[in-house]
mmCIF file of the N, C-alpha and C atoms, coordinates in Angstrom:
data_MODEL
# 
_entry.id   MODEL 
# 
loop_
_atom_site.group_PDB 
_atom_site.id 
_atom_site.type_symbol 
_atom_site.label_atom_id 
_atom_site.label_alt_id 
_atom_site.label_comp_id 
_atom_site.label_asym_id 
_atom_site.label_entity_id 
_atom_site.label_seq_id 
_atom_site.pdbx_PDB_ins_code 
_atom_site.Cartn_x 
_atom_site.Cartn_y 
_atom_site.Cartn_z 
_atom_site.occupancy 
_atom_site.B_iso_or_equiv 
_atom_site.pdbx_formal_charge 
_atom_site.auth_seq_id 
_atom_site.auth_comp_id 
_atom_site.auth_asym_id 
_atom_site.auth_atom_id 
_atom_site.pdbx_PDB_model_num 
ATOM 1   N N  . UNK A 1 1  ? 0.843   -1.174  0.000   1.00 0.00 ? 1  UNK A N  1 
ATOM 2   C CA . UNK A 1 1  ? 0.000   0.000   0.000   1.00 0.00 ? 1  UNK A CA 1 
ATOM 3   C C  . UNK A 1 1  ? 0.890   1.240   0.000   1.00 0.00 ? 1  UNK A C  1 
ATOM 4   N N  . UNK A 1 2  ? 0.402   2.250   -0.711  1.00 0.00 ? 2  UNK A N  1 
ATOM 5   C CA . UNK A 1 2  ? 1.300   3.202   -0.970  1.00 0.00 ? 2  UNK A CA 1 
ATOM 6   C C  . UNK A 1 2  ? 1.061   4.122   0.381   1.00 0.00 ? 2  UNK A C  1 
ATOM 7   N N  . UNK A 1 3  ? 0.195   4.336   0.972   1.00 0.00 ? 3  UNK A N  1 
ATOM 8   C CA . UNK A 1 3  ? 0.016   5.198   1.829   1.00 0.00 ? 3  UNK A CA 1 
ATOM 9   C C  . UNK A 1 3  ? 0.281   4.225   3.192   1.00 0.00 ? 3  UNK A C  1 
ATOM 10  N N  . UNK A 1 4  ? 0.728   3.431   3.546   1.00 0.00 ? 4  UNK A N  1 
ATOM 11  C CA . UNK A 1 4  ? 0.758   2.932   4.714   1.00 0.00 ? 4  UNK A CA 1 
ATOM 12  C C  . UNK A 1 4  ? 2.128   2.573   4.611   1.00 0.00 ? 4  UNK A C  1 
ATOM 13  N N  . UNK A 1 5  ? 2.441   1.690   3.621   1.00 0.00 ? 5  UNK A N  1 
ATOM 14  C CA . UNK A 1 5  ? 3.761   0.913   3.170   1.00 0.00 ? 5  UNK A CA 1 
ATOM 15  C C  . UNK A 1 5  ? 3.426   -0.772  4.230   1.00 0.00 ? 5  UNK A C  1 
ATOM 16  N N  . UNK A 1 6  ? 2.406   -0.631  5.161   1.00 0.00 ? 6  UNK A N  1 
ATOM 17  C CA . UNK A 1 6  ? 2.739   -1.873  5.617   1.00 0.00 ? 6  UNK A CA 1 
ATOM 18  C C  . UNK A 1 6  ? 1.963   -3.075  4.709   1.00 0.00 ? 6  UNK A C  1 
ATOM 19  N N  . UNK A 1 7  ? 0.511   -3.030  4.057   1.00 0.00 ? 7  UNK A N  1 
ATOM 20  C CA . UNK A 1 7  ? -0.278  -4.122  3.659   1.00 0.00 ? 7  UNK A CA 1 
ATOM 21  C C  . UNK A 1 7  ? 0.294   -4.223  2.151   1.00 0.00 ? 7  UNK A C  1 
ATOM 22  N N  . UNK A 1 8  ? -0.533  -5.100  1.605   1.00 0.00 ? 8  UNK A N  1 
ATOM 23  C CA . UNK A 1 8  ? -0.411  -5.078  -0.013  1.00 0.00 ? 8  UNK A CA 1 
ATOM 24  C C  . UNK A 1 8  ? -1.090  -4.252  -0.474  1.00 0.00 ? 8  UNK A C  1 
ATOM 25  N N  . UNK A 1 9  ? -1.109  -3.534  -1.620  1.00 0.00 ? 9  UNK A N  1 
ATOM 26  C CA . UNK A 1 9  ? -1.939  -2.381  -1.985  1.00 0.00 ? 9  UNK A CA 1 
ATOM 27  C C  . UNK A 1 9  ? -2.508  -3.306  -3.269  1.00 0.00 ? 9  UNK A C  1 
ATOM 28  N N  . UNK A 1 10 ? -3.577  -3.706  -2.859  1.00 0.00 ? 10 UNK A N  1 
ATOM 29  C CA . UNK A 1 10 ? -4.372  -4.307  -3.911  1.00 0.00 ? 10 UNK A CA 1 
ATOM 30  C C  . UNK A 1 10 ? -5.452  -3.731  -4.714  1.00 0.00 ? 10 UNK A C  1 
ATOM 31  N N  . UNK A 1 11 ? -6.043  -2.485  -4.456  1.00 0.00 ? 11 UNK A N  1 
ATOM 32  C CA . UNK A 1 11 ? -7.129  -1.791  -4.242  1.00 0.00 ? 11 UNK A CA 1 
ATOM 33  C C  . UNK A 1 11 ? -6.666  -0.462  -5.380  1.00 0.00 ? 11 UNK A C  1 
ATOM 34  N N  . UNK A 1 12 ? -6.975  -0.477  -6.709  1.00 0.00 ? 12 UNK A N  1 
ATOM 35  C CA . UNK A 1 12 ? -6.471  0.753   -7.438  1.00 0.00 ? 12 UNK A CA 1 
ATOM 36  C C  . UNK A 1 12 ? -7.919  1.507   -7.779  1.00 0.00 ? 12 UNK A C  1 
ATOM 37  N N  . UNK A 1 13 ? -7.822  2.742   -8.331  1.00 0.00 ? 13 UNK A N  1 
ATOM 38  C CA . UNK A 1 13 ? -8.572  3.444   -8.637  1.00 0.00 ? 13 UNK A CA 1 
ATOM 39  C C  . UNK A 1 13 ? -9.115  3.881   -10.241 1.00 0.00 ? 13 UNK A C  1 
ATOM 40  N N  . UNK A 1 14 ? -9.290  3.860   -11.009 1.00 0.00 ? 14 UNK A N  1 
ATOM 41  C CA . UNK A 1 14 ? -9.585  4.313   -12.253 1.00 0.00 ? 14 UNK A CA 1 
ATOM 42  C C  . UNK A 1 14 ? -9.833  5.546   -12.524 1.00 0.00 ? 14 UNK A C  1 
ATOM 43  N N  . UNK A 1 15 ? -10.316 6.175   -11.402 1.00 0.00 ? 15 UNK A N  1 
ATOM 44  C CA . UNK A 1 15 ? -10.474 7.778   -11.588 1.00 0.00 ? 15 UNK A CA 1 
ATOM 45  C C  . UNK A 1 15 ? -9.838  8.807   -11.372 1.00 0.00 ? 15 UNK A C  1 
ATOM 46  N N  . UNK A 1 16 ? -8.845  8.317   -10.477 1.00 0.00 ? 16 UNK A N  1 
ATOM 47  C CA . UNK A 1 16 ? -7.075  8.783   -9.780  1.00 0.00 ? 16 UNK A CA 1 
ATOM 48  C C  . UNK A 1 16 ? -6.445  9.213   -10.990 1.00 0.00 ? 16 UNK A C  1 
ATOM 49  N N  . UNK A 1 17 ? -5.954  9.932   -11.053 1.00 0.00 ? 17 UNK A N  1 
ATOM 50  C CA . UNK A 1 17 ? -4.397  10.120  -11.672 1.00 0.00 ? 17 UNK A CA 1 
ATOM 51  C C  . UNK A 1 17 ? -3.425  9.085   -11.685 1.00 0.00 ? 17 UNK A C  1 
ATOM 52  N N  . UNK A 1 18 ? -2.842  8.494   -12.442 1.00 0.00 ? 18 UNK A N  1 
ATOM 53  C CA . UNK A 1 18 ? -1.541  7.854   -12.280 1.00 0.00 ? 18 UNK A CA 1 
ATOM 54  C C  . UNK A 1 18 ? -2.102  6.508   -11.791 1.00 0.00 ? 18 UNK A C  1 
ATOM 55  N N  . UNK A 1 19 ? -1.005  5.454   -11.529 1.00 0.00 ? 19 UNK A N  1 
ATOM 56  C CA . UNK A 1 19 ? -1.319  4.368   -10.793 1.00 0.00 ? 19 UNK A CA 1 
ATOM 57  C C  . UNK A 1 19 ? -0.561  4.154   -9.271  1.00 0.00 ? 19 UNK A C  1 
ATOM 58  N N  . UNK A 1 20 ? -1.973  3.863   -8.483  1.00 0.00 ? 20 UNK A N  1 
ATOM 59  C CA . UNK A 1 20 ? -1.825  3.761   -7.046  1.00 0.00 ? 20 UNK A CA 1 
ATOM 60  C C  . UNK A 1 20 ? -2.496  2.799   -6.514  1.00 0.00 ? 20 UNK A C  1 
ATOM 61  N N  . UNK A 1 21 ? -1.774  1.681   -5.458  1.00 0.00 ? 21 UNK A N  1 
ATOM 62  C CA . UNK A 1 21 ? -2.112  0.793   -5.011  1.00 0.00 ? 21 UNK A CA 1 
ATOM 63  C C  . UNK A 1 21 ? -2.791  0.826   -3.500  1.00 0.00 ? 21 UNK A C  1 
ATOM 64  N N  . UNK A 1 22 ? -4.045  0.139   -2.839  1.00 0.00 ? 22 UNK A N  1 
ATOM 65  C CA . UNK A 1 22 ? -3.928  0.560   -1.455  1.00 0.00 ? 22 UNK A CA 1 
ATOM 66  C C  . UNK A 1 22 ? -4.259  -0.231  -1.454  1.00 0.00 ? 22 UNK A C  1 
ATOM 67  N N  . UNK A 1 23 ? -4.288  -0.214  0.568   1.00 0.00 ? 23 UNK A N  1 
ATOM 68  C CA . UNK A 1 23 ? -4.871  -1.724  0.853   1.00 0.00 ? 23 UNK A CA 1 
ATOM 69  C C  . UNK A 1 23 ? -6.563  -1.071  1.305   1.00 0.00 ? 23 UNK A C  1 
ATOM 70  N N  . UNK A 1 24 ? -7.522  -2.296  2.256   1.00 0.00 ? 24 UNK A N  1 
ATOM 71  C CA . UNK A 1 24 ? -8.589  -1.450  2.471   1.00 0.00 ? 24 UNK A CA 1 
ATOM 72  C C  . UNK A 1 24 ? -8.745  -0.343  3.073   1.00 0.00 ? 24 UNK A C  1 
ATOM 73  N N  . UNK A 1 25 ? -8.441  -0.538  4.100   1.00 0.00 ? 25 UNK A N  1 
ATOM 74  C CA . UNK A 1 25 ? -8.340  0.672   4.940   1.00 0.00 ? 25 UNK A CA 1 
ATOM 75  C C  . UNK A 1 25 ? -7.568  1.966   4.255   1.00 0.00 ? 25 UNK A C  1 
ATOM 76  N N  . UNK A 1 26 ? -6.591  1.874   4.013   1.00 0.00 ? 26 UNK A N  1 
ATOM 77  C CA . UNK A 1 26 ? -6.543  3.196   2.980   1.00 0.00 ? 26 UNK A CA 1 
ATOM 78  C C  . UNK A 1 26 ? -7.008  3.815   2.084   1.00 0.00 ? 26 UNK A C  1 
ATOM 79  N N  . UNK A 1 27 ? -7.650  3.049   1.357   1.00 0.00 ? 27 UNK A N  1 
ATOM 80  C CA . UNK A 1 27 ? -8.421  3.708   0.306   1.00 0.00 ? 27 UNK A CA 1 
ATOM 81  C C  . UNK A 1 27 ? -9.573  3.751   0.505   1.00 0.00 ? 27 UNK A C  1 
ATOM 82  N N  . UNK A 1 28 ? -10.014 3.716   2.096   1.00 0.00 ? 28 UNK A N  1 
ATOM 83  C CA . UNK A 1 28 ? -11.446 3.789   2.458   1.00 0.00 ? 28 UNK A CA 1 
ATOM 84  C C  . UNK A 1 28 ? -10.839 5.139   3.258   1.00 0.00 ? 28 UNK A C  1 
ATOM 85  N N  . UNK A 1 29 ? -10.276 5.640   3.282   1.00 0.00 ? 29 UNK A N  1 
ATOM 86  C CA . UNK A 1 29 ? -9.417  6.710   4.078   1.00 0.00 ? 29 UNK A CA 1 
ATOM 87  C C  . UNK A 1 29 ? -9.577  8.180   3.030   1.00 0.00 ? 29 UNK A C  1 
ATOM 88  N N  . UNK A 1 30 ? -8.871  7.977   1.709   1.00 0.00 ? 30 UNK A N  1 
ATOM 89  C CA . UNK A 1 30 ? -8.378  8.013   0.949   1.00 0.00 ? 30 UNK A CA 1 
ATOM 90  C C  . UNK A 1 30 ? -9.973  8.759   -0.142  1.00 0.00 ? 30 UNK A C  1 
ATOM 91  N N  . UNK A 1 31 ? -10.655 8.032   -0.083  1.00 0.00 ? 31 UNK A N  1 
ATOM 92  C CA . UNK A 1 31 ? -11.809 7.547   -0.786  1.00 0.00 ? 31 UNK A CA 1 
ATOM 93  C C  . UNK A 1 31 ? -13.078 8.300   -0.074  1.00 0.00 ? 31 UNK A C  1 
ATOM 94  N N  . UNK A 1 32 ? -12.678 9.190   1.344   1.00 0.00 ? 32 UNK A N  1 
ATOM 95  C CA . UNK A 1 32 ? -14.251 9.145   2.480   1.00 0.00 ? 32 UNK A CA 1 
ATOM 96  C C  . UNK A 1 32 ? -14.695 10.333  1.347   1.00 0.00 ? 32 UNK A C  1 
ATOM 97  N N  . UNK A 1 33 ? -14.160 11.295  0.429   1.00 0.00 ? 33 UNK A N  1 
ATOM 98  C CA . UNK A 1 33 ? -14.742 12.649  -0.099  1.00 0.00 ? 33 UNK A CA 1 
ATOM 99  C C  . UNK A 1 33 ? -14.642 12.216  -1.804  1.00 0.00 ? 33 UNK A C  1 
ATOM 100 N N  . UNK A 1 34 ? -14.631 11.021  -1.924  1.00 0.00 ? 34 UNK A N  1 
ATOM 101 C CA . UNK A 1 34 ? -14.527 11.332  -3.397  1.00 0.00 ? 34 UNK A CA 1 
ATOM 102 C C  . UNK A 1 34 ? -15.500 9.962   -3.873  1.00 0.00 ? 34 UNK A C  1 
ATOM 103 N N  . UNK A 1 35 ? -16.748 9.721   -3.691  1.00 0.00 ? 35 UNK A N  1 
ATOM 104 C CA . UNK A 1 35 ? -17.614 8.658   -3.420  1.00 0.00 ? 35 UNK A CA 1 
ATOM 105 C C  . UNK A 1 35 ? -17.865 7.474   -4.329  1.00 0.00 ? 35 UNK A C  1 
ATOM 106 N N  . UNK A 1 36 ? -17.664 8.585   -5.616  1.00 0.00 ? 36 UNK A N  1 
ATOM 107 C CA . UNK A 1 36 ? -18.429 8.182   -7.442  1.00 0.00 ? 36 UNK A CA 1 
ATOM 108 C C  . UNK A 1 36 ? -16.847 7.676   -7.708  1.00 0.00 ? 36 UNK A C  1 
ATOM 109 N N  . UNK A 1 37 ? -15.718 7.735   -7.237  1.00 0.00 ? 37 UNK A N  1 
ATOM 110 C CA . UNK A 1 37 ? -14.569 6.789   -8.412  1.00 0.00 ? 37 UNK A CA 1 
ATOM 111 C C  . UNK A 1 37 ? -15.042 5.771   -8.387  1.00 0.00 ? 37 UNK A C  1 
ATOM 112 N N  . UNK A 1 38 ? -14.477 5.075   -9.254  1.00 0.00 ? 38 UNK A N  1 
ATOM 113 C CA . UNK A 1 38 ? -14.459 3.836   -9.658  1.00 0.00 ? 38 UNK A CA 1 
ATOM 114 C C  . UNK A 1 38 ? -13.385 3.018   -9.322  1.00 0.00 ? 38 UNK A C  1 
ATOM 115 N N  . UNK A 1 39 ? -13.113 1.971   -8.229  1.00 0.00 ? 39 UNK A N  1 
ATOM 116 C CA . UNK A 1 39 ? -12.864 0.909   -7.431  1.00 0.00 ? 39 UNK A CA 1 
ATOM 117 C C  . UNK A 1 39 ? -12.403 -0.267  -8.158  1.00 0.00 ? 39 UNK A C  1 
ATOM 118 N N  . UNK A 1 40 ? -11.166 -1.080  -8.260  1.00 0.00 ? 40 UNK A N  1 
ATOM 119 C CA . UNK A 1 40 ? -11.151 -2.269  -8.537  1.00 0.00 ? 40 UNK A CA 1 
ATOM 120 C C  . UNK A 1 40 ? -10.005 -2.671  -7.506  1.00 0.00 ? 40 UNK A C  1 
ATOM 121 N N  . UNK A 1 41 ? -10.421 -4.221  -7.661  1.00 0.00 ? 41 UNK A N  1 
ATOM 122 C CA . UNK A 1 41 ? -9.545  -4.625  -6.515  1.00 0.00 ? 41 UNK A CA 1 
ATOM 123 C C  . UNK A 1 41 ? -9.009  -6.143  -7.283  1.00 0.00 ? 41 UNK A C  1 
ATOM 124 N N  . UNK A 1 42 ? -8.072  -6.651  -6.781  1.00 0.00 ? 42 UNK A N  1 
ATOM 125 C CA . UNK A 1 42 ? -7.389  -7.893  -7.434  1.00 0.00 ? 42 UNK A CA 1 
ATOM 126 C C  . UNK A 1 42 ? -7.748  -9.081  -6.867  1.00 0.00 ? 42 UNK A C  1 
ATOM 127 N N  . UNK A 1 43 ? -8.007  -9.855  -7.736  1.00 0.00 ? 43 UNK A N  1 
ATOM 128 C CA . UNK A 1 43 ? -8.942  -10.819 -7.530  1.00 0.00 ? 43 UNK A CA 1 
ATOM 129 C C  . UNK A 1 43 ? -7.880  -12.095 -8.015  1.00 0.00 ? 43 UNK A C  1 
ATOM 130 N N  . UNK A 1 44 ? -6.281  -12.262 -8.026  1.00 0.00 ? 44 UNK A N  1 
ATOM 131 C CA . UNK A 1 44 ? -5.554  -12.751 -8.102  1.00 0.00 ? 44 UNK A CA 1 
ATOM 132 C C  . UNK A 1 44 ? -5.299  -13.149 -9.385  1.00 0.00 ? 44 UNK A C  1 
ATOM 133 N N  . UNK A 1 45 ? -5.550  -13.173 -10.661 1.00 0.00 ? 45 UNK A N  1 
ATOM 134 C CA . UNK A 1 45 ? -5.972  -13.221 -12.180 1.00 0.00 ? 45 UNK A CA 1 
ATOM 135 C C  . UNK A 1 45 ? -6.236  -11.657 -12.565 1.00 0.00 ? 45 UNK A C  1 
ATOM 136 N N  . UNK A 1 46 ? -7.046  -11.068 -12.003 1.00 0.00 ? 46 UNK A N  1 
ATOM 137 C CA . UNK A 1 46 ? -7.483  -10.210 -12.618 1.00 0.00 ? 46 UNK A CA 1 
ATOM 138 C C  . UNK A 1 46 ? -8.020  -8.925  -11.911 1.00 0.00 ? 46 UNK A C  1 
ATOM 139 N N  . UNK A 1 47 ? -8.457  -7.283  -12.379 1.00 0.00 ? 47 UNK A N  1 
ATOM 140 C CA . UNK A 1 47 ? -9.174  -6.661  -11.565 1.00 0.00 ? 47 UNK A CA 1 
ATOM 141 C C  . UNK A 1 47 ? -10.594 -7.122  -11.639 1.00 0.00 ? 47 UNK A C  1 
ATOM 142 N N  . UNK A 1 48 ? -11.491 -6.432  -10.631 1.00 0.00 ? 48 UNK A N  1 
ATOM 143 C CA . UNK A 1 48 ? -13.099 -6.665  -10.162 1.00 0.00 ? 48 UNK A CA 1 
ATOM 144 C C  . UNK A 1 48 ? -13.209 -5.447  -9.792  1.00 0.00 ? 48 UNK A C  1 
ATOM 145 N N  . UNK A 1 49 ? -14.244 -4.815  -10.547 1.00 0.00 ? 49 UNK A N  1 
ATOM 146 C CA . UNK A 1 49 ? -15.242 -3.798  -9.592  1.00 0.00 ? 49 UNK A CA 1 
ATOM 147 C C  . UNK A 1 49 ? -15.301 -4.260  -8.083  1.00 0.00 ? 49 UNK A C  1 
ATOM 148 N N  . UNK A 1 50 ? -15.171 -3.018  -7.748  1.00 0.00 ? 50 UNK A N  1 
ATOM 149 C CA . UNK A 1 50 ? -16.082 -2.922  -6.255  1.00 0.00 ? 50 UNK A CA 1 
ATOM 150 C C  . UNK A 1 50 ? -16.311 -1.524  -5.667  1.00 0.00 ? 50 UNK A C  1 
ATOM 151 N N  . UNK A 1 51 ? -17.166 -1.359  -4.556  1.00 0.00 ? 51 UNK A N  1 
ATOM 152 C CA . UNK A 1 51 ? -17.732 -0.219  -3.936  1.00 0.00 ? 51 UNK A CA 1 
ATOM 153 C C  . UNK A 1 51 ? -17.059 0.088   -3.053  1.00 0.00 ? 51 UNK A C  1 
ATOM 154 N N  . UNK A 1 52 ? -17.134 1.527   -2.211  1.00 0.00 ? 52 UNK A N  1 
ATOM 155 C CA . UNK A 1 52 ? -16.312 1.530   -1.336  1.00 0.00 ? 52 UNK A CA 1 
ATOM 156 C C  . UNK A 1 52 ? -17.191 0.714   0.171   1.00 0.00 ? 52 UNK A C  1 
ATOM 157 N N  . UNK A 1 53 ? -18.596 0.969   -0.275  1.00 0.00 ? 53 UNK A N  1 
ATOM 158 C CA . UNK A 1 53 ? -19.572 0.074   0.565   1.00 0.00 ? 53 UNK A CA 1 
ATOM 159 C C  . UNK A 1 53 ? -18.658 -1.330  0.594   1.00 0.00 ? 53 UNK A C  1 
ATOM 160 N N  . UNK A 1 54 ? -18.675 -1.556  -0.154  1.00 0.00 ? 54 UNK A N  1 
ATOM 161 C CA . UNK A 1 54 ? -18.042 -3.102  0.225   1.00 0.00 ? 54 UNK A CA 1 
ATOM 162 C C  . UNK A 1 54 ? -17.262 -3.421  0.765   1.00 0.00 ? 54 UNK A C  1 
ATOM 163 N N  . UNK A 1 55 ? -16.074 -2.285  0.965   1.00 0.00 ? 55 UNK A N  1 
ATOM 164 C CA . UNK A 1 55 ? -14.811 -2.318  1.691   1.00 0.00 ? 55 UNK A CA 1 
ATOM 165 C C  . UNK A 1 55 ? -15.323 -1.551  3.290   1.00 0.00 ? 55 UNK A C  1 
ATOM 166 N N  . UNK A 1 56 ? -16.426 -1.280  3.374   1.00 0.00 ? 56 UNK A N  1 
ATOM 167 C CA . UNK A 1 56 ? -16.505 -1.272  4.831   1.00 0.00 ? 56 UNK A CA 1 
ATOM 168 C C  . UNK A 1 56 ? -16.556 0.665   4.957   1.00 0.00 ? 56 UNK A C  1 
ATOM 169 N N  . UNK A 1 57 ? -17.302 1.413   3.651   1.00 0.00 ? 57 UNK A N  1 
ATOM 170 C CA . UNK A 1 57 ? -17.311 3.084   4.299   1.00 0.00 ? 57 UNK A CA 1 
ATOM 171 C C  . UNK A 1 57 ? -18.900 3.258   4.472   1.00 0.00 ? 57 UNK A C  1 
ATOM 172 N N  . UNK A 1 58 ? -18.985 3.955   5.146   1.00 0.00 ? 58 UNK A N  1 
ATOM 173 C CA . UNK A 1 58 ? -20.556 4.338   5.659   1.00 0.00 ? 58 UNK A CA 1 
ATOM 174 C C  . UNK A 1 58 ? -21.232 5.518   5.493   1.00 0.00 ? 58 UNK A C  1 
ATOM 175 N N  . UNK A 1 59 ? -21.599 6.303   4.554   1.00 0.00 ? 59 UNK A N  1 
ATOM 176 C CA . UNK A 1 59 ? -22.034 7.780   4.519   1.00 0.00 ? 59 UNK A CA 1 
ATOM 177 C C  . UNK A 1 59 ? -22.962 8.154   5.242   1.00 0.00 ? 59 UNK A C  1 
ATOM 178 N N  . UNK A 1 60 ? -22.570 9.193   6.166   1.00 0.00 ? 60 UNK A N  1 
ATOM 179 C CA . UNK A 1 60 ? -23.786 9.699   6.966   1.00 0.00 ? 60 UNK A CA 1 
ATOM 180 C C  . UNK A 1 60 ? -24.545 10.836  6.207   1.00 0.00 ? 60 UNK A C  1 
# 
């Protein structure tokens, strides 16, 4: 993970600039003000969509 350096940064963005890896918790960090990117995560073969709902963010 680029912002932690400790997990794997599996978790990239499509709507980001550039390429950046996070793990969950960071890019649920990362991610709390920017709602609508678009999420993929590695699925060991390949990327997968996903939400940040799925990784565990909660909008109040």
């Amino acid at each position: 993970c680029e912002a932690c350096n400790e997990a794997e940064g599996v978790i990239r963005c499509k709507s980001c600039i550039g390429f950046h890896g996070w793990c969950k918790p960071c890019v649920v960090r990362v991610h709390k003000y920017l709602p609508f990117h678009q999420l993929e995560i590695w699925a060991g073969s390949c990327y997968e969509d996903i939400s940040l709902g799925k990784l565990g963010f909660i909008c109040f």
